[in-house]
Structure formats: C-alpha cells, structure tokens
C-alpha positions as CSV (number, residue, x, y, z in Angstrom):
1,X,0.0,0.0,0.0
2,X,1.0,3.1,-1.1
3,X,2.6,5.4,2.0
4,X,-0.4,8.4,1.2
5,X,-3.3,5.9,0.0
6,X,-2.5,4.4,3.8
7,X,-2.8,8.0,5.3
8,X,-6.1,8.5,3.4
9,X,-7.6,4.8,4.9
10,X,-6.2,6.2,8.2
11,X,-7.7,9.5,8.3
12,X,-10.9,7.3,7.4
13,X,-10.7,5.3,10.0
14,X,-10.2,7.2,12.9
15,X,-12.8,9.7,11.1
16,X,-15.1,6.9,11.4
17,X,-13.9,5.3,14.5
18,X,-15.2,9.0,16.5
19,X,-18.6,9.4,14.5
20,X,-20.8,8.7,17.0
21,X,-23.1,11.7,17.4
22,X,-25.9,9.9,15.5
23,X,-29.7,9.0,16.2
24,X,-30.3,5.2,16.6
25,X,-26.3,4.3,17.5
26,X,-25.5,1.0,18.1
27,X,-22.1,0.4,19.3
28,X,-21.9,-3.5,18.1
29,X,-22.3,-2.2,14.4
30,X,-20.2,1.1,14.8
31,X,-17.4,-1.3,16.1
32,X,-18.0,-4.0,13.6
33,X,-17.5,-1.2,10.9
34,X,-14.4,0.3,12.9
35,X,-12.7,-3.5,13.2
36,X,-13.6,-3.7,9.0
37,X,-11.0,-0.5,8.2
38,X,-8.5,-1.0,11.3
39,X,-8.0,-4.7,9.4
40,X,-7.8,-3.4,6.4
41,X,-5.5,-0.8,7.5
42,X,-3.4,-3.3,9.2
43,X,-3.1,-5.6,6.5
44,X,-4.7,-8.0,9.3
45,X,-6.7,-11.1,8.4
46,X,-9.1,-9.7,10.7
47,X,-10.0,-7.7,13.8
48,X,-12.5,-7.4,16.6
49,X,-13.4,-5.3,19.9
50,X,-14.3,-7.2,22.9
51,X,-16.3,-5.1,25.6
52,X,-15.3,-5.5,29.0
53,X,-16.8,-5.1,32.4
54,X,-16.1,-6.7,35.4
55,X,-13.0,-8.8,34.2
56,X,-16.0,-10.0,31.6
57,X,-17.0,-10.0,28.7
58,X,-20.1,-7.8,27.3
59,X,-20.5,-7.3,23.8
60,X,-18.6,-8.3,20.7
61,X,-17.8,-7.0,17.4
62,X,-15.7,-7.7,14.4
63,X,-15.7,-7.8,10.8
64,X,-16.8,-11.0,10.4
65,X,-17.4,-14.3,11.6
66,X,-14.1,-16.2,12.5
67,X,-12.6,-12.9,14.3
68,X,-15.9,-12.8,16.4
69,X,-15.6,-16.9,16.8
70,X,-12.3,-15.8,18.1
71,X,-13.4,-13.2,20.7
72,X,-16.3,-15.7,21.5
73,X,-13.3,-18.3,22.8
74,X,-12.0,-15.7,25.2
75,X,-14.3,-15.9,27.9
76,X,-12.4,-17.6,30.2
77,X,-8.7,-16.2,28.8
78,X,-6.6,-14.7,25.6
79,X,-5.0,-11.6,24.4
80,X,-8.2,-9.0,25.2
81,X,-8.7,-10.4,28.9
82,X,-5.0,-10.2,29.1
83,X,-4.9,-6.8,27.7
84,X,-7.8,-5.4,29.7
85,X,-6.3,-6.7,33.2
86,X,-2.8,-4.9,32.2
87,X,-4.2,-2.0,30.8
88,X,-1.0,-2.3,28.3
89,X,-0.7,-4.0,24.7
90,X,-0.5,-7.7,24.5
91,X,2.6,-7.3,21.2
92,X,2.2,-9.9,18.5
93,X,2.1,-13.2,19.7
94,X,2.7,-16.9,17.6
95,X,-0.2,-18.6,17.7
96,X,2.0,-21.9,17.5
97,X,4.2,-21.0,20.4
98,X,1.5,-19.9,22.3
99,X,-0.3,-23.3,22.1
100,X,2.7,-24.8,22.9
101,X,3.5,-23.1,26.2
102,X,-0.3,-23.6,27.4
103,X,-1.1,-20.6,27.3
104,X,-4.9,-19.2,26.2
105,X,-5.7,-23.4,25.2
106,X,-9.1,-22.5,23.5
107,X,-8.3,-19.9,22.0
108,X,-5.2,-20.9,20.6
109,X,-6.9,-24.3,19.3
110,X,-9.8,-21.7,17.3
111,X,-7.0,-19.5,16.1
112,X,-5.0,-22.8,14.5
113,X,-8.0,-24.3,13.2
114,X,-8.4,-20.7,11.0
115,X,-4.8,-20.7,10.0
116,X,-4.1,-17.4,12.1
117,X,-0.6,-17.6,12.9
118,X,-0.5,-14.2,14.8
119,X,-2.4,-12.2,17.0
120,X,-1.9,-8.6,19.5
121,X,-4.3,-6.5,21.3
122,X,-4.2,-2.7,22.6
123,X,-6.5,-1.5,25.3
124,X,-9.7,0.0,24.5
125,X,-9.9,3.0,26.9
126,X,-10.8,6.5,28.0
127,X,-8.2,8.0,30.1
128,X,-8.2,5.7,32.7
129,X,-11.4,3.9,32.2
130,X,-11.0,0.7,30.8
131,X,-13.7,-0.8,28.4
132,X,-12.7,-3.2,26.6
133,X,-9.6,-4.3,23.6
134,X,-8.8,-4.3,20.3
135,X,-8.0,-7.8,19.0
136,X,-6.3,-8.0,15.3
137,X,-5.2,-11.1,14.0
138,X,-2.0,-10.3,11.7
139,X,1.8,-9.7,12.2
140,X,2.4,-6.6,12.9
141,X,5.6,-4.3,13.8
142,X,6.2,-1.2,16.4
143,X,4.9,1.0,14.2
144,X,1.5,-1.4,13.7
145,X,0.8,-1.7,16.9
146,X,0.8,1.8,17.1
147,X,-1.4,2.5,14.6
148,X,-3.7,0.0,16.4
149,X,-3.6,1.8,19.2
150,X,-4.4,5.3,17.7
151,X,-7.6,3.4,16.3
152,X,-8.5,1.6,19.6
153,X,-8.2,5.1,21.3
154,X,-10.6,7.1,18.9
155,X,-12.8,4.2,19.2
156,X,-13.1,4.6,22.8
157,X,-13.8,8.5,22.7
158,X,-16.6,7.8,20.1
159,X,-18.3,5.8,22.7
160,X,-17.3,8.5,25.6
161,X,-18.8,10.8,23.2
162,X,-22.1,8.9,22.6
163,X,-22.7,8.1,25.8
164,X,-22.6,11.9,27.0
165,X,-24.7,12.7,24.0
166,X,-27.2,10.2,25.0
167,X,-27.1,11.3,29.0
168,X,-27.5,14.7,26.8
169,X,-30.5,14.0,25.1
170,X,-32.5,12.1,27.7
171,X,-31.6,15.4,30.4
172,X,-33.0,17.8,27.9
173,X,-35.7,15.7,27.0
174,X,-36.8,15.4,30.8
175,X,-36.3,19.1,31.5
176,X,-38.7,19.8,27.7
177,X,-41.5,17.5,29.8
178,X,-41.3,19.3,33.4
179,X,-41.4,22.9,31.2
180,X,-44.3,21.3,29.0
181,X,-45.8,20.3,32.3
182,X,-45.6,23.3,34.3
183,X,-47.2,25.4,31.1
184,X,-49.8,23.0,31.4
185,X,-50.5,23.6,35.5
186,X,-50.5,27.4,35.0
187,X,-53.1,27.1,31.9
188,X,-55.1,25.3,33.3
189,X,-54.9,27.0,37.2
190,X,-55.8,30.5,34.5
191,X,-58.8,28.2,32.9
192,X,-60.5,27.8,36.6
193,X,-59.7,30.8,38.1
194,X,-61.6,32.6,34.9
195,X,-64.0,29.8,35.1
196,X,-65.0,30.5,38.7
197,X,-64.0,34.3,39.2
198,X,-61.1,33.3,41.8
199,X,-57.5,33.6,42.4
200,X,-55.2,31.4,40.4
201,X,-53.5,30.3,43.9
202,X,-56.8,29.4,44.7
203,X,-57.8,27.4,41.7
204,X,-54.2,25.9,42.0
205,X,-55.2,24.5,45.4
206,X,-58.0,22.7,44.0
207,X,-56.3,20.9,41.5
208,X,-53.5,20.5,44.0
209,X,-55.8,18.6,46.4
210,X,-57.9,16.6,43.8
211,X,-54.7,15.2,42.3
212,X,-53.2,14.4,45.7
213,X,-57.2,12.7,46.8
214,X,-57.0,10.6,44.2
215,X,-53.4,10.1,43.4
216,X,-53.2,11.3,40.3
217,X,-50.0,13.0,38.5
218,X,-50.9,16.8,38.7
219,X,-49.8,17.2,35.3
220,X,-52.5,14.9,34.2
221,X,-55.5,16.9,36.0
222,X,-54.1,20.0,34.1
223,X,-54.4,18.3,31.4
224,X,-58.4,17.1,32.2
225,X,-59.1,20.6,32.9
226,X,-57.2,21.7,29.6
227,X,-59.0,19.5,27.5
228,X,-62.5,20.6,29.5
229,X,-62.9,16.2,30.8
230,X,-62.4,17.1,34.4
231,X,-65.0,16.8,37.1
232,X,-65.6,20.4,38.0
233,X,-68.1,19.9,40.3
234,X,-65.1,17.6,41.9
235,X,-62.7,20.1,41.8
236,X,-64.9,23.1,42.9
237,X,-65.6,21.0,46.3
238,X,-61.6,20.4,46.9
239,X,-61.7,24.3,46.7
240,X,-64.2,25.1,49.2
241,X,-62.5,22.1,51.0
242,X,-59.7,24.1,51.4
243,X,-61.2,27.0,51.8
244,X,-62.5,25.4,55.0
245,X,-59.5,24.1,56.0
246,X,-57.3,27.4,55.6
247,X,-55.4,25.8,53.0
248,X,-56.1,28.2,50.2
C-alpha cells in the first residue's frame, strides 16, 4: 500500500472510529464497521473489539465471523482479557508458540484451526477507564501496533462521546416535559380561576388537592381541565374544602 493511500484509509478510519453523534447508534455495528478499516489498515486477516466489564465480557464486534468466533473463545482467557487486566498491549504473539506453552488453550486451538498464525491486542480506553480491547489477528511491527492503538483510542472517545450525547438528550428531554408540564399547571390554574371568578393560587389548590385525593399526576389533572374532561363539580368542592381548612 502506497505510503499516502495508507494515510487517506487512516484518516478514514479514525474519522469513522469518533462518528458517534448519531440517532439510533448502536455500538456492536459502529465497532464492527471500525474493526472492517482497522484490518484493512493493518493488512490483518481480521479484527474485533471485545467489551469489558467486570473482568468480563459484554459485547462483541468484528468484521466478520471467525474474528468474532475468536473473541467468543476468550471468555475464560486470551490476548483481550490479558490486555484489559494490564491495561497495556498484549505485542504480537505466535499462535503456534503460544499453544505450545499452554497458554490461552481454547483460544489458541480456534485460532490454528483458522490458519491465524498471529495475534496482539491494545487496550480499549478512556483515560483511565477501561472498556474493553482491540483484538487484530495479523503480524504486525512497532509501528503497527501503534497505529492500532491510535484506532482503539478514537474508538473509545466515540463511545465517551455517545454516551454523553445520550445522558444529553435524555436530560433535555426530561427538562422539555417538566417545562411542557408546568405550562400545562398554569393554563389550566388560568382556565378555573376565569371559570370560577377566583384567584389562580386558589384554583391551583384545587387541582392540588384533587390530584393528591385521588393520586393522580398533577400534570395529568391540568391536562383534564385543559381539554375541558375534568370533574368540576369535583374540583370546585376540593376548593371550598380548602377553603374550610385554611389551605387556600
């Protein structure tokens, strides 16, 4: 490959590696698409993330089906488990020599039986949160690994970057439904107190206390009264309840 058609598939990658600011993300097929270019990239047979929590894994991803056969055979012990618990790259590792020593025995036995003859993982992680690995199966030199790395990383602030975005979202959508519902108290408080000739703070107390009698959301009274459903008879007598009781 071609020293500036590599920098182009590079740029790509980690281009696409931090795109994560989209509606309907899913980080198994953002990763699977990441793994695609980095083995590409890597001149790698193939390449997969394993998601990590707990000293287990959560999620898997790859381009396709041996590397996630791969990954799958880790659950117990291999290069991503080994990577995670370090928090440092697992360098490029014989497959042959590996098997020989006893070391990773499943994996190692999948990895033969695919004609992989070499494999290294970098740490998938933000700062000093840990999530996960990058897995490649290929050879691969200092300045490989690297590059591995550089993808891993960008891969890892995607998801940071995602899961703010979603925390975001789901804030601002709570705070659009406590506005929506407090336009929707003072409407309807102006609807009654027009309605009856009385103080809003008085016609708030009524829908106050009916909600609260018979545990309803207030929102949802404000709503009744809104759409001109609710009992007014009801709510008039929680007025003059209150009335009675000083609580108006």
């Amino acid at each position: 490959m071609h020293q500036s058609e590599r920098e182009i598939r590079l740029a790509e990658a980690l281009v696409e590696s931090a795109d994560t600011l989209v509606e309907g993300f899913e980080a198994v097929h953002h990763l699977s698409r990441v793994a695609g270019r980095c083995a590409r990239l890597l001149a790698a047979r193939s390449a997969g993330f394993m998601l990590i929590d707990g000293g287990r894994a959560v999620s898997l991803a790859a381009d396709g089906e041996v590397a996630l056969e791969l990954l799958a055979a880790q659950h117990d012990d291999g290069p991503c488990l080994d990577c995670y618990g370090s928090g440092r790259p697992v360098p490029p590792v014989a497959i042959g020599a590996a098997r020989e020593a006893m070391r990773w025995p499943e994996f190692t036995e999948r990895a033969l039986a695919h004609d992989i003859a070499t494999t290294y993982a970098v740490p998938l992680r933000r700062r000093e949160r840990m999530l996960g690995a990058l897995n490649v199966f290929g050879p691969a030199d200092e300045g490989t690994l690297r590059l591995a790395q550089l993808i891993a990383d960008c891969a890892a602030l995607g998801l940071e970057n995602n899961s703010t975005y979603a925390q975001c979202r789901t804030l601002a959508g709570q705070l659009q439904q406590a506005l929506s519902s407090r336009v929707r108290i003072e409407q309807a408080k102006g609807m009654l107190a027009e309605r009856w000739n009385t103080p809003a703070d008085h016609a708030f107390v009524a829908l106050r206390q009916y909600a609260r009698r018979h545990q309803l959301p207030l929102d949802q009274v404000a709503r009744a009264v809104i759409d001109r459903v609710a009992d007014d008879a009801a709510l008039r007598r929680e007025a003059d309840r209150a009335d009675g009781e000083g609580l108006a």
